[in-house]
C-alpha positions as CSV (number, residue, x, y, z in Angstrom):
1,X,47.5,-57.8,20.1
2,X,47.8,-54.7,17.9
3,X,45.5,-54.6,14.7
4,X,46.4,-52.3,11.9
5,X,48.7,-49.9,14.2
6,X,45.9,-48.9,16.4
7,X,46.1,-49.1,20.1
8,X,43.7,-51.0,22.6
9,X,40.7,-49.2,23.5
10,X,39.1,-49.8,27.2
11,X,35.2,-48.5,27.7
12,X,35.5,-45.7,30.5
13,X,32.2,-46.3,32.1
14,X,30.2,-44.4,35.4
15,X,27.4,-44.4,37.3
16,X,25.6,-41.1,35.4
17,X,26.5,-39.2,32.5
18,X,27.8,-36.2,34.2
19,X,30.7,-38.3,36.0
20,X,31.1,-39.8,32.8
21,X,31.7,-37.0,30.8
22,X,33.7,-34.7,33.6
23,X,36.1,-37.8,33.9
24,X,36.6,-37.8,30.4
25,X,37.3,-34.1,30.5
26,X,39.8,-34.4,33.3
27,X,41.2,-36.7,31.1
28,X,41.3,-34.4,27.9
29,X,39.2,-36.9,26.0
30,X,37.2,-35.9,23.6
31,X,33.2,-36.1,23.8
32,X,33.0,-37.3,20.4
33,X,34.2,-40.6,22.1
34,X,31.3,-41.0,23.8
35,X,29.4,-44.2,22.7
36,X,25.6,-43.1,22.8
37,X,23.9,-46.6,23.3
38,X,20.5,-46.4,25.4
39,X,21.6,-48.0,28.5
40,X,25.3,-49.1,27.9
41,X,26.8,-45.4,26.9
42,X,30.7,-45.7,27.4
43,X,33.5,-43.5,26.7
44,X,36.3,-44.9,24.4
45,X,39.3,-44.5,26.1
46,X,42.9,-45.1,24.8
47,X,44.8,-47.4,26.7
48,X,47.8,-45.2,27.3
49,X,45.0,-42.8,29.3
50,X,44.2,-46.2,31.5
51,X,46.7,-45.7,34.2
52,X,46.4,-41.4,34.5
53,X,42.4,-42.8,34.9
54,X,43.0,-44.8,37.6
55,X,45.1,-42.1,39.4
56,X,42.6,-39.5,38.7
57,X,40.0,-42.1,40.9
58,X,38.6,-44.5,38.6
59,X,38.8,-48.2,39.1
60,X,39.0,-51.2,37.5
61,X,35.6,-53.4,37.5
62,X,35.6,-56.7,36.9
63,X,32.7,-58.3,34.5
64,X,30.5,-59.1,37.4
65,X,29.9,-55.5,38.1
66,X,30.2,-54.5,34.6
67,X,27.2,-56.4,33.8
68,X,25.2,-55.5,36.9
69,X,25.8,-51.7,36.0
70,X,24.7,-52.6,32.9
71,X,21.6,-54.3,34.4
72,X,20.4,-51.6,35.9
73,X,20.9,-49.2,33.5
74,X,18.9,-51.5,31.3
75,X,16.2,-51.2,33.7
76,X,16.0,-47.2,33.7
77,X,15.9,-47.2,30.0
78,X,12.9,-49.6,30.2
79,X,11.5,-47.3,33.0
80,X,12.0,-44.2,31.3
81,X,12.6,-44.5,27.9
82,X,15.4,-44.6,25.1
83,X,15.7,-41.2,24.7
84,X,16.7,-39.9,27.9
85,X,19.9,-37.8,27.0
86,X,23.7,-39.2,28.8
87,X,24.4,-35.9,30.6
């Protein structure tokens, strides 16, 4: 469902910062997408880049995995603090 014109957003998400933000740059998204939350940083991505995403190598997860990336990254923040900078 569309809301006020806008497209979808998905969360591009990766396993460090740095293939988070290079994807995003192969992508020619912006860094100000980036959503900075300690432990569950994301990239906004517009839907329409969803599919050249995929065919650039990433892959759809499914909530399982989501969460368990999300777990861990959860525990490194508790390890080694909030402030650690994304990449």
């Amino acid at each position: 469902m569309r809301e006020k014109g806008l497209l979808p957003k998905k969360p591009l998400r990766a396993e460090s910062g740095e293939e988070l933000h290079a994807m995003a740059a192969r992508l020619g998204s912006p860094r100000r997408f980036v959503q900075d939350h300690p432990g569950r940083w994301h990239h906004v991505l517009p839907k329409h880049l969803r599919d050249r995403a995929v065919a650039l190598g990433a892959r759809e997860v499914t909530m399982h995995e989501v969460g368990a990336l999300l777990r861990r990254r959860r525990a490194e923040v508790l390890r080694d603090g909030p402030d650690q900078p994304i990449g």
